[in-house]
Biopython code that builds the backbone (N, CA, C, O; Angstrom):
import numpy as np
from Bio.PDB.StructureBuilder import StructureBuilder

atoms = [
    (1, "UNK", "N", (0.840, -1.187, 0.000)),
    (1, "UNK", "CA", (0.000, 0.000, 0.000)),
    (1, "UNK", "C", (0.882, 1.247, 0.000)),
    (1, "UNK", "O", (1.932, 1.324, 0.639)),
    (2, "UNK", "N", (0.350, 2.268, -0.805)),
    (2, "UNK", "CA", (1.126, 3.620, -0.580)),
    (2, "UNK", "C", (1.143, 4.258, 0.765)),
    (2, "UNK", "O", (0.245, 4.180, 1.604)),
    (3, "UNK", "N", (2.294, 4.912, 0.872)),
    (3, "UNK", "CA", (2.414, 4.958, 2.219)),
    (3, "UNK", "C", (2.207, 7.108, 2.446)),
    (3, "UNK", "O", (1.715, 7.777, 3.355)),
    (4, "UNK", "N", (3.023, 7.585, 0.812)),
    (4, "UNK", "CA", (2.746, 8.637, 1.216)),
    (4, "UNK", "C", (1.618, 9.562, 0.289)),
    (4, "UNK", "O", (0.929, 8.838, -0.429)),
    (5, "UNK", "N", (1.363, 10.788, 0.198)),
    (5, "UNK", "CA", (0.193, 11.197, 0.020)),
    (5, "UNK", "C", (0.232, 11.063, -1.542)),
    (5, "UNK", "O", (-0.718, 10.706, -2.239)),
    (6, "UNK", "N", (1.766, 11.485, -2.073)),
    (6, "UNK", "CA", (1.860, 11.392, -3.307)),
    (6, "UNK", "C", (1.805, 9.907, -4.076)),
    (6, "UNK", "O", (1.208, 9.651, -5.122)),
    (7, "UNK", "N", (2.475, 9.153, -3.384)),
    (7, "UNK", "CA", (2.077, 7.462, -3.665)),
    (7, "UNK", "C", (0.751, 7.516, -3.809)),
    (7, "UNK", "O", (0.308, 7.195, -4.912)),
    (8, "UNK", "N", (-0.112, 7.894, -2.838)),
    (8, "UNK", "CA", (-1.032, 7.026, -3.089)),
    (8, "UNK", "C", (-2.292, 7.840, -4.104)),
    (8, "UNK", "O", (-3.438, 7.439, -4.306)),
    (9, "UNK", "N", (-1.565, 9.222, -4.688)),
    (9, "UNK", "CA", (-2.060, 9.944, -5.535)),
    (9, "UNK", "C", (-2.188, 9.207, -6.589)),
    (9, "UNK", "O", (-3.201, 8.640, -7.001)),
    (10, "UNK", "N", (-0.810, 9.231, -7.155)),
    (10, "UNK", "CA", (-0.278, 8.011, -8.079)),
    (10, "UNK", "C", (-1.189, 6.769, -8.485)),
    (10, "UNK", "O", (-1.549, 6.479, -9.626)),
    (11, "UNK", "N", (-1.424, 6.233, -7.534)),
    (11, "UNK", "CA", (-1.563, 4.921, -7.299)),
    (11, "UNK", "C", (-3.492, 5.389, -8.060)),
    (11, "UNK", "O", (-3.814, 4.897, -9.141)),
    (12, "UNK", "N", (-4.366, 6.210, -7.383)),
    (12, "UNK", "CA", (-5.491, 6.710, -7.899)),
    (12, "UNK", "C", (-5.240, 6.960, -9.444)),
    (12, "UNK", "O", (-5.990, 6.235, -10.097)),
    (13, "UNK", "N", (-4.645, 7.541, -10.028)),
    (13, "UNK", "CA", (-4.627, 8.246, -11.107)),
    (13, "UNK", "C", (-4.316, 6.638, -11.997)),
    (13, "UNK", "O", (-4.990, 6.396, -12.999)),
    (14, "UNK", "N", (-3.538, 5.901, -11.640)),
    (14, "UNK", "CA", (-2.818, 4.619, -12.674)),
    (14, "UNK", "C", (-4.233, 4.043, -12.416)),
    (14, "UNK", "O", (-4.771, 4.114, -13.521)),
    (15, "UNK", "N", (-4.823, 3.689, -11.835)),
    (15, "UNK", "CA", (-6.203, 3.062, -11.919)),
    (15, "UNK", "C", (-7.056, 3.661, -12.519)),
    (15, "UNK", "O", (-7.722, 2.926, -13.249)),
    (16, "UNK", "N", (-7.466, 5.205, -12.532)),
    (16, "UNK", "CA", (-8.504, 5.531, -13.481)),
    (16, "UNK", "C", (-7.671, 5.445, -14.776)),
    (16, "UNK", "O", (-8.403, 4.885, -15.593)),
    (17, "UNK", "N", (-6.739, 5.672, -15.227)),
    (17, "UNK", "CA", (-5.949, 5.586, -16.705)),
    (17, "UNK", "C", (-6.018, 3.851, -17.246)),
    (17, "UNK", "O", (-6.127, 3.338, -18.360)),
    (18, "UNK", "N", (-5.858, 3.134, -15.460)),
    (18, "UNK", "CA", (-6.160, 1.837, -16.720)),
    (18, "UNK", "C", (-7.369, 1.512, -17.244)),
    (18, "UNK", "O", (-7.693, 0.910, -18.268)),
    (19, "UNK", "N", (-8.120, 2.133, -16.157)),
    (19, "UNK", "CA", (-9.636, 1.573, -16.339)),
    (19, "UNK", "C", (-10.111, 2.379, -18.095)),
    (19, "UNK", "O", (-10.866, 1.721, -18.812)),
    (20, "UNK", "N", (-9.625, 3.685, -18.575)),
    (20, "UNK", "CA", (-9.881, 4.423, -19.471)),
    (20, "UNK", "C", (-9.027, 3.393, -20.810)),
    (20, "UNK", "O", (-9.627, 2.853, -21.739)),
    (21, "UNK", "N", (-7.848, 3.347, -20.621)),
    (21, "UNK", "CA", (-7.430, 2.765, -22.111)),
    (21, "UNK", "C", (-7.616, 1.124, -21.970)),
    (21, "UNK", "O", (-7.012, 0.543, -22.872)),
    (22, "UNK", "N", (-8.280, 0.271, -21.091)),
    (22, "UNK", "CA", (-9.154, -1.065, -21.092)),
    (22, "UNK", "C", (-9.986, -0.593, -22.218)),
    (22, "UNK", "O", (-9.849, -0.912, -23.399)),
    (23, "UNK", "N", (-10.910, 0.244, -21.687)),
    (23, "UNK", "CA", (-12.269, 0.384, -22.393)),
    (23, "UNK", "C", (-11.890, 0.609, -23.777)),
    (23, "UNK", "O", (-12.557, 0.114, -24.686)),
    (24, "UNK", "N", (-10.621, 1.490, -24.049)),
    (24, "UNK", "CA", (-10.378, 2.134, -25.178)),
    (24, "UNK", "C", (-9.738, 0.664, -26.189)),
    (24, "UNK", "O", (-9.849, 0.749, -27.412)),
    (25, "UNK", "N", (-9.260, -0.287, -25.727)),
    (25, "UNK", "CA", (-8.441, -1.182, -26.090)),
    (25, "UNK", "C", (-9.553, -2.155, -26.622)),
    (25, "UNK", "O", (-9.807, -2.451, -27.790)),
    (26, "UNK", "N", (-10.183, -2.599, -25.390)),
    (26, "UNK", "CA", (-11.330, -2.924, -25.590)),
    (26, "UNK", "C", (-12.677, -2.828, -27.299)),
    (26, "UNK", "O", (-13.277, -3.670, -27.968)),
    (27, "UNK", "N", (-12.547, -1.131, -27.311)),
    (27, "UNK", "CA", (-13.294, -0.933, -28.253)),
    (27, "UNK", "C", (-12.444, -1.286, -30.028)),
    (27, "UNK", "O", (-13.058, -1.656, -31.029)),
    (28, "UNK", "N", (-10.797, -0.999, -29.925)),
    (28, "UNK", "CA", (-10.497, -1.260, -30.747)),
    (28, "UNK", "C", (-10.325, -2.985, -30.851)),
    (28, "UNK", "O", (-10.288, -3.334, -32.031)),
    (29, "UNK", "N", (-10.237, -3.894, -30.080)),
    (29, "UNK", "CA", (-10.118, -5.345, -30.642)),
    (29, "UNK", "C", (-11.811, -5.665, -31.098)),
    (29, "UNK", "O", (-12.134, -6.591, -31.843)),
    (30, "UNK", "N", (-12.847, -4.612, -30.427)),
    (30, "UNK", "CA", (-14.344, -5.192, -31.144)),
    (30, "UNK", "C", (-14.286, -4.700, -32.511)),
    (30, "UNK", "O", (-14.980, -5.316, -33.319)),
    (31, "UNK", "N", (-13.501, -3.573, -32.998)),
    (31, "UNK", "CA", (-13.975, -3.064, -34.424)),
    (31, "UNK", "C", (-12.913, -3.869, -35.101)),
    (31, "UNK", "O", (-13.063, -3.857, -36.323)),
    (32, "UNK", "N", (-11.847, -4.592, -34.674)),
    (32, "UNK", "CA", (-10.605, -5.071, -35.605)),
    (32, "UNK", "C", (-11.856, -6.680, -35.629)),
    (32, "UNK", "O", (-11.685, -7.234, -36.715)),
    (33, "UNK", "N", (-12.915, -7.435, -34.796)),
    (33, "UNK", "CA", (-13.296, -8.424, -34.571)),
    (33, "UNK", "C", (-14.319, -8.197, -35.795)),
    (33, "UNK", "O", (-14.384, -9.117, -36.610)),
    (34, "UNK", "N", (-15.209, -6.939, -36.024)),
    (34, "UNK", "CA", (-16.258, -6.960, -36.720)),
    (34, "UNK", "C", (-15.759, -6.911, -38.128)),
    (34, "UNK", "O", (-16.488, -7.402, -38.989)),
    (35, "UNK", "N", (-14.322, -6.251, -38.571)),
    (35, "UNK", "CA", (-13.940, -5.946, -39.419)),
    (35, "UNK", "C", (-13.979, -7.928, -39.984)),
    (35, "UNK", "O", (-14.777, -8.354, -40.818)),
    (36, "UNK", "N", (-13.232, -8.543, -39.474)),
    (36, "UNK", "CA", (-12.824, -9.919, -39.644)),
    (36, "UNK", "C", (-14.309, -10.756, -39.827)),
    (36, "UNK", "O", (-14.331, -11.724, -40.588)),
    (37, "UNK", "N", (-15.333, -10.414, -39.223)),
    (37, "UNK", "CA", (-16.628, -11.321, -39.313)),
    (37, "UNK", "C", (-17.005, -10.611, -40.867)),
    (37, "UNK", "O", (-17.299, -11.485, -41.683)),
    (38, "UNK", "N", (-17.042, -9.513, -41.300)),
    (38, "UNK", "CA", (-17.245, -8.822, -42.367)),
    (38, "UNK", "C", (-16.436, -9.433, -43.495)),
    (38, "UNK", "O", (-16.769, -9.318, -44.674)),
    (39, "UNK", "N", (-15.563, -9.962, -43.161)),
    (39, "UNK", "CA", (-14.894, -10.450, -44.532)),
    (39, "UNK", "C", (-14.735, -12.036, -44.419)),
    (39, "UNK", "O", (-14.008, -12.763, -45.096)),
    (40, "UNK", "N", (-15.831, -12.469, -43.116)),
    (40, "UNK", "CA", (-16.082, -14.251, -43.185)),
    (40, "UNK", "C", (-17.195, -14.345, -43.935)),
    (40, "UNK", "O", (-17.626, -15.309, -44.567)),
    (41, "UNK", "N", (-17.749, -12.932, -43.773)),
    (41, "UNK", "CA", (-19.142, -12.828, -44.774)),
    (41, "UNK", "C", (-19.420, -12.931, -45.921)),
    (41, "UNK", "O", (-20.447, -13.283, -46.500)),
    (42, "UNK", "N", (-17.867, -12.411, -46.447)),
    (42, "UNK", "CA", (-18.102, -12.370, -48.188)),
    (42, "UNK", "C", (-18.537, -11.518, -48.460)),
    (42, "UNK", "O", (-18.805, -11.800, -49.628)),
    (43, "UNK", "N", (-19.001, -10.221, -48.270)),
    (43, "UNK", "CA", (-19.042, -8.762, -48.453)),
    (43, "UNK", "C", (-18.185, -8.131, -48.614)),
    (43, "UNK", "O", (-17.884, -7.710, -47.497)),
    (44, "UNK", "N", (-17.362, -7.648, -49.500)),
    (44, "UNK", "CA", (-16.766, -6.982, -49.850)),
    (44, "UNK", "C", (-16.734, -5.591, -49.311)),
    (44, "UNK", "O", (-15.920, -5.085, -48.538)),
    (45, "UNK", "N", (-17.858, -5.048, -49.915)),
    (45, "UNK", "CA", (-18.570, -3.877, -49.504)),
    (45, "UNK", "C", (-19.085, -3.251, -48.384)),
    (45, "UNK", "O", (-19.307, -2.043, -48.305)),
    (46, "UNK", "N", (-19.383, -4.548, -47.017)),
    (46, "UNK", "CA", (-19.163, -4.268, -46.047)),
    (46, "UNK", "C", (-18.363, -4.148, -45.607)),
    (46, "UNK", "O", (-18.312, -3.180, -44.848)),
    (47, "UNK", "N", (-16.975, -5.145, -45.761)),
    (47, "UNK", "CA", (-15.876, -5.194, -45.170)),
    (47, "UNK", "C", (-15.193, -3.695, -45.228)),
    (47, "UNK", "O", (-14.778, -3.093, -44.238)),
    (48, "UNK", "N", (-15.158, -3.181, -46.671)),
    (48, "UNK", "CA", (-14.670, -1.858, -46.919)),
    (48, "UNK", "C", (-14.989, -0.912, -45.737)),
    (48, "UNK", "O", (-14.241, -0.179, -45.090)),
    (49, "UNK", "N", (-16.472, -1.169, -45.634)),
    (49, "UNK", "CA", (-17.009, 0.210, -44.847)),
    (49, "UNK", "C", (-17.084, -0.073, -43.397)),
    (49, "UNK", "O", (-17.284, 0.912, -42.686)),
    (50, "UNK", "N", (-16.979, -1.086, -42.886)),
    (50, "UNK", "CA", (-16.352, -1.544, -41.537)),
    (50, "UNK", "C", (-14.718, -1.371, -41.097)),
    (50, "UNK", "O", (-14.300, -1.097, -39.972)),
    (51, "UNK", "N", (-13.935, -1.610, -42.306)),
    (51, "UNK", "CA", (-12.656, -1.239, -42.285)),
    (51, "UNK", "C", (-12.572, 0.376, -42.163)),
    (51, "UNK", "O", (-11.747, 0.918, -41.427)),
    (52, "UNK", "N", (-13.203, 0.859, -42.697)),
    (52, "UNK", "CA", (-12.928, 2.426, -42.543)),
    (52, "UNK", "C", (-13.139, 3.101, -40.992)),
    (52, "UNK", "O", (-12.532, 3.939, -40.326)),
    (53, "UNK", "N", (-14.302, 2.287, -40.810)),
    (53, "UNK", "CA", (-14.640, 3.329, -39.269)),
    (53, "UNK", "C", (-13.356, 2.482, -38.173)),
    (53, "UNK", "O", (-12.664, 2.991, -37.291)),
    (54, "UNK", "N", (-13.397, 1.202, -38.603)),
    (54, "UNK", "CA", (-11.805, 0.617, -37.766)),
    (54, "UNK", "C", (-10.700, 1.170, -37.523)),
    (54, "UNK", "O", (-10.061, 1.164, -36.471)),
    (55, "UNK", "N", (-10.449, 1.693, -38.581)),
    (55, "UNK", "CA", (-9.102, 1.855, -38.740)),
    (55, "UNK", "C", (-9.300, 3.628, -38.365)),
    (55, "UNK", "O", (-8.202, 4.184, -38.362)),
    (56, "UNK", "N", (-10.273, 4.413, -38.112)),
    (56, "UNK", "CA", (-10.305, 5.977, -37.588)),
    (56, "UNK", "C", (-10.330, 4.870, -35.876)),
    (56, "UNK", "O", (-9.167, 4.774, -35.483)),
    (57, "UNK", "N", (-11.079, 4.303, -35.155)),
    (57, "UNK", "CA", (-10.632, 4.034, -34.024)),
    (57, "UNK", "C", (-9.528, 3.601, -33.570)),
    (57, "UNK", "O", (-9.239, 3.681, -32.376)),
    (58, "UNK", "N", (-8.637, 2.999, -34.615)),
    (58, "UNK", "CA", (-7.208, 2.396, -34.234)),
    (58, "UNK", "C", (-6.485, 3.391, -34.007)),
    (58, "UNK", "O", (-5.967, 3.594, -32.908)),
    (59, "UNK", "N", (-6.270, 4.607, -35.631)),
    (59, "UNK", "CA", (-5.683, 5.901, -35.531)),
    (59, "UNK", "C", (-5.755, 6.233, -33.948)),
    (59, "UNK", "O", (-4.898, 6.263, -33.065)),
    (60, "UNK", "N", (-7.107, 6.461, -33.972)),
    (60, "UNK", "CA", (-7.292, 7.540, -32.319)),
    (60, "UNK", "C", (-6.346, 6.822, -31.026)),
    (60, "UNK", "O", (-5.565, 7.391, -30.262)),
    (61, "UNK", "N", (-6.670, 5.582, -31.082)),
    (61, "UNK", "CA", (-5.487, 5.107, -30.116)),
    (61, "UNK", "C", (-3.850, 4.967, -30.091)),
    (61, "UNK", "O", (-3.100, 4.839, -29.124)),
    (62, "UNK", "N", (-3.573, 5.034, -31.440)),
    (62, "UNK", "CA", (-2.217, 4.724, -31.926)),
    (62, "UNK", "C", (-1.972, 6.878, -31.667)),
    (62, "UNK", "O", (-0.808, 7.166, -31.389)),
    (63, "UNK", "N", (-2.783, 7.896, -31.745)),
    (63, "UNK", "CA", (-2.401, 8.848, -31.461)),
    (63, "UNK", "C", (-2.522, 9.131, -29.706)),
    (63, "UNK", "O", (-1.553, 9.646, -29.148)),
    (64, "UNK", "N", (-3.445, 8.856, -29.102)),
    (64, "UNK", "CA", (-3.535, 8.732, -28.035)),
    (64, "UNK", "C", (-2.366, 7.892, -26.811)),
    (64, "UNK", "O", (-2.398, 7.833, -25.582)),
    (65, "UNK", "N", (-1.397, 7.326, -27.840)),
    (65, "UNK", "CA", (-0.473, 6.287, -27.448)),
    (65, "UNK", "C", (-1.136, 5.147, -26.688)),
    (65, "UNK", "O", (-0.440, 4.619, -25.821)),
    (66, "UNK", "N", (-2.225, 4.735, -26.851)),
    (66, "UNK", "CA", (-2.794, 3.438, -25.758)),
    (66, "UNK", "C", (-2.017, 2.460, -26.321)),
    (66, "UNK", "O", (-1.378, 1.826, -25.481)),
    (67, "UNK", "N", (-1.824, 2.059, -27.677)),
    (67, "UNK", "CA", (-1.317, 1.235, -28.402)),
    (67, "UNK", "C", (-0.358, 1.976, -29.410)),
    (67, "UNK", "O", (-0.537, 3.007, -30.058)),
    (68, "UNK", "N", (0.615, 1.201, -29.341)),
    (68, "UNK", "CA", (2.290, 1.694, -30.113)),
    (68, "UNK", "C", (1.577, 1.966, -31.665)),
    (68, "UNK", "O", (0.588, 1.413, -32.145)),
    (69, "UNK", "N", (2.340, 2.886, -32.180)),
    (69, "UNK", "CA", (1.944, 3.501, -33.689)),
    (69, "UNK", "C", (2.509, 2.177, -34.656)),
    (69, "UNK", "O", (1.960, 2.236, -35.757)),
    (70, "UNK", "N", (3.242, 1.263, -34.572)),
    (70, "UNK", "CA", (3.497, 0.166, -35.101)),
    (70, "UNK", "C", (2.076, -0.841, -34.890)),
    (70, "UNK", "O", (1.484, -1.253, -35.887)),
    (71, "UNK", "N", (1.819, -1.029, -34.127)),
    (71, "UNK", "CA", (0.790, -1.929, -33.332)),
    (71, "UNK", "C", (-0.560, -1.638, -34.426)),
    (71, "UNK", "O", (-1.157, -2.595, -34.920)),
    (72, "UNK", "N", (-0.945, -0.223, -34.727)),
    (72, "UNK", "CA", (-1.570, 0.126, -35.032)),
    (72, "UNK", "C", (-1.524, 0.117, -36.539)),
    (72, "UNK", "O", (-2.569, -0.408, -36.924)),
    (73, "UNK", "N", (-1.057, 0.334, -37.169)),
    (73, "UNK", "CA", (-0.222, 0.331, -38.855)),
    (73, "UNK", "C", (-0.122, -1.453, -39.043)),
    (73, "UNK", "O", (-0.558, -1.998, -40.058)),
    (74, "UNK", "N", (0.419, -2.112, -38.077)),
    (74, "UNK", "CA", (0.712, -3.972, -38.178)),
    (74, "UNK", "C", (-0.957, -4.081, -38.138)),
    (74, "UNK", "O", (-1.170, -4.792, -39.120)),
    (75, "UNK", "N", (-1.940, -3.847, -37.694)),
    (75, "UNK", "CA", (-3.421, -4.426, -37.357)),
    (75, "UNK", "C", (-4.447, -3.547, -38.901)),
    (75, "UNK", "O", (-5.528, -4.062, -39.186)),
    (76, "UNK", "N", (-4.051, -2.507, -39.589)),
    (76, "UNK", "CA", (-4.432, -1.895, -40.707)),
    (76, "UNK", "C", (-4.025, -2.849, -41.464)),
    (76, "UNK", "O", (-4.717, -3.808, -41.806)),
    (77, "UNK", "N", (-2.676, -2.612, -41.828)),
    (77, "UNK", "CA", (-2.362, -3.364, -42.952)),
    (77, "UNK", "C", (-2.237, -4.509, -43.194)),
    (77, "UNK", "O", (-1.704, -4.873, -44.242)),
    (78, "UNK", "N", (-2.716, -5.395, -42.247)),
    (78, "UNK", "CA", (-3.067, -6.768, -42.256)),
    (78, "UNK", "C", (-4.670, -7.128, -42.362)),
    (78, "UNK", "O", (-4.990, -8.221, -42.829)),
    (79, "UNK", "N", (-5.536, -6.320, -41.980)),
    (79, "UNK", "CA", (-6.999, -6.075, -42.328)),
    (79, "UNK", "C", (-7.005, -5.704, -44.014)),
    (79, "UNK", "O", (-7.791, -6.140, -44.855)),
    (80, "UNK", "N", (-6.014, -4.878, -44.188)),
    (80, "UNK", "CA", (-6.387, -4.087, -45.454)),
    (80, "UNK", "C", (-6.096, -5.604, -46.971)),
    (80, "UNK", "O", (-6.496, -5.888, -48.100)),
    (81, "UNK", "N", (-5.226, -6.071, -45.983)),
    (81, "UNK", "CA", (-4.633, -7.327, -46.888)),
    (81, "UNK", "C", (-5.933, -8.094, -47.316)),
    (81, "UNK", "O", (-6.393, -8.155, -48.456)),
    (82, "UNK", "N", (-6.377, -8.601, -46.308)),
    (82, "UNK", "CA", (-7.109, -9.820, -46.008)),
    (82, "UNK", "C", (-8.579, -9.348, -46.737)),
    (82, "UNK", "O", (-9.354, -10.160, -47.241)),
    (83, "UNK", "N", (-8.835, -7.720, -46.690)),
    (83, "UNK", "CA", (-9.868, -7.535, -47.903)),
    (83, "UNK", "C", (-9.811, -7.481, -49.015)),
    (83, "UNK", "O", (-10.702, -7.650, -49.848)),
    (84, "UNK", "N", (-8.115, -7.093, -49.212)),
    (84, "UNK", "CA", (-7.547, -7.182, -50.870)),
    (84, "UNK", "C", (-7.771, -8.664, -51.472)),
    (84, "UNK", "O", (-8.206, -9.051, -52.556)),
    (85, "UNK", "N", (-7.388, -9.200, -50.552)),
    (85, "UNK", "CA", (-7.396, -10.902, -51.042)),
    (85, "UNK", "C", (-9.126, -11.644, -51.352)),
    (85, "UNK", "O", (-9.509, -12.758, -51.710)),
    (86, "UNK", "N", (-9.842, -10.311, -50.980)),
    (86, "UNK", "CA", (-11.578, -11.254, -51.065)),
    (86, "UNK", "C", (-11.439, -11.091, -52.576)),
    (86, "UNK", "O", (-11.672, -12.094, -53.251)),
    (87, "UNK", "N", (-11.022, -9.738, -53.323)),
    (87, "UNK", "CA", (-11.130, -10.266, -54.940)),
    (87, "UNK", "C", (-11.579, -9.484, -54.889)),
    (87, "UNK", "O", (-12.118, -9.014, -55.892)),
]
sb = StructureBuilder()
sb.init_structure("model")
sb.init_model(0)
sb.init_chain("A")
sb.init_seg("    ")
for serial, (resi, resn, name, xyz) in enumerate(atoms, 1):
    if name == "N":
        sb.init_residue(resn, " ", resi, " ")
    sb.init_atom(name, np.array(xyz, "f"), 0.0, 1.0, " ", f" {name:<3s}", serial, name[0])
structure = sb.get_structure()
């Protein structure tokens, strides 16, 4: 346990920050998940337009630093692949 006032300031603040980029992390593995059911679908056309709003939530985190700007660019361009390849 923190012992002094600033510890245990600390210690408050790292808990609401994790609890904030969970949620945020969170929301980007559901849009990288829907993106992937979209192209089990065979929609093309969905996949496109599911990929788009994905990849503005990935941006926001890869700027936000929740997730490394590599992390973010490796999870695009491996989505972007996998719709190139529907044909």
């Amino acid at each position: 346990m923190a012992n002094s006032k600033q510890a245990r300031k600390r210690a408050r603040q790292s808990n609401a920050r994790n609890s904030l980029k969970s949620a945020q992390r969170s929301r980007a593995r559901s849009a990288i998940k829907s993106v992937r059911k979209a192209i089990a679908g065979g929609d093309a056309q969905a996949a496109q337009a599911v990929f788009r709003t994905a990849t503005r939530v990935i941006d926001s985190l890869a700027d936000k630093r929740v997730v490394h700007k590599n992390n973010a660019a490796r999870n695009k361009s491996r989505l972007a692949a996998a719709i190139k390849a529907m044909g």
